[in-house]
C-alpha positions in Angstrom: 0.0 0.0 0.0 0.7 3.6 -0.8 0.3 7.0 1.4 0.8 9.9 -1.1 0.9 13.5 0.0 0.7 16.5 -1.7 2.9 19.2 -0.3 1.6 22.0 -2.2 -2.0 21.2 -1.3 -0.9 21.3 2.5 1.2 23.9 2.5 1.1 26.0 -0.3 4.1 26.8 -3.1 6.4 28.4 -0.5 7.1 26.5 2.4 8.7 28.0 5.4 7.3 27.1 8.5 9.1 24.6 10.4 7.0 23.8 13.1 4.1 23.0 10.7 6.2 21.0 8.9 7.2 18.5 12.2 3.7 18.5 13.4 2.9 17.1 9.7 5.5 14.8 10.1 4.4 13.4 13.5 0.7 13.1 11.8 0.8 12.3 8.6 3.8 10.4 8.2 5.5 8.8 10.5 2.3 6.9 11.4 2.0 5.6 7.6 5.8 4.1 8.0 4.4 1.0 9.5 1.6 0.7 7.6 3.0 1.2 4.2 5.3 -0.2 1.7 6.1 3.7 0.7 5.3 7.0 2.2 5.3 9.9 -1.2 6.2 12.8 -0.7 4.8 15.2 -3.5 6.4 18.1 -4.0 5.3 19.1 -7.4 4.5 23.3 -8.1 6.1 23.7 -4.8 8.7 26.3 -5.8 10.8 27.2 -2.9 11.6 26.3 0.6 13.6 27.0 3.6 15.5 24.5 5.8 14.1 24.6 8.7 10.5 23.3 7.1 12.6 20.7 5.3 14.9 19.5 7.8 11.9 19.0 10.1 9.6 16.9 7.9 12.6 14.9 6.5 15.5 14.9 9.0 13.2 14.6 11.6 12.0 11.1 10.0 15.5 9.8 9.3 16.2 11.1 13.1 13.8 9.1 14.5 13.6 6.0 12.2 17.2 5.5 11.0 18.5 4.7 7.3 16.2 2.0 6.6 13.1 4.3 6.6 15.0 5.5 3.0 13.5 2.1 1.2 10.0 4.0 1.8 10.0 6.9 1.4 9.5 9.0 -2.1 10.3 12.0 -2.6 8.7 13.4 -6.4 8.0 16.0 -8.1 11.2 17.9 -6.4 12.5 20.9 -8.2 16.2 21.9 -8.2 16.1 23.8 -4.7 13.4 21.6 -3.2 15.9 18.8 -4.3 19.1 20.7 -2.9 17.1 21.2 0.4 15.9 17.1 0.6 19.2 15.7 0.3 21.0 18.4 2.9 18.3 17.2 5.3 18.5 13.5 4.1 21.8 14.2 5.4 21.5 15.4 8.4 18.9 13.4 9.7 21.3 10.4 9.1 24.1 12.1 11.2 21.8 12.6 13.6 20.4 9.2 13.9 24.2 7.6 14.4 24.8 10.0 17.2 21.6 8.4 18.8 22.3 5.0 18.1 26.2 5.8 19.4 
């Protein structure tokens, strides 16, 4: 099974709040992770974003979860900055996650 979201529809083209963005996280993701083969996240006709929404919806995921919550989730419709932003985070959320697990 499949849990698509649409980031635009949520949040609009510019995303910038980061404490929306982990509150999403906590409700509409991470519950699907266990339920789902792969959690999509949608980010078509979003066109920009700052680092703290993205780092909080996807390094807060990888902080929590680990590496292995990579094989499901899906990250489309990213543009160049959006895709810039997603790895950086993809990134941190995996440095973070060692530190716990050290």
């Amino acid at each position: 099974m499949k849990h698509e979201l649409s980031i635009v529809a949520e949040f609009g083209p510019q995303l910038a709040d980061g404490t929306l963005a982990a509150r999403f996280r906590q409700q509409q993701i991470e519950p699907y992770l266990g339920l789902c083969d792969q959690v999509v996240l949608d980010f078509t006709n979003v066109r920009n974003a700052n680092s703290s929404f993205i780092n909080a919806l996807v390094a807060g995921t990888l902080e929590q979860h680990g590496q292995a919550v990579l094989g499901k989730l899906v990250f489309k419709g990213c543009n160049a900055v959006i895709r810039v932003l997603v790895q950086s985070a993809i990134e941190l959320g995996l440095e973070k996650s060692r530190r716990v697990d050290v």
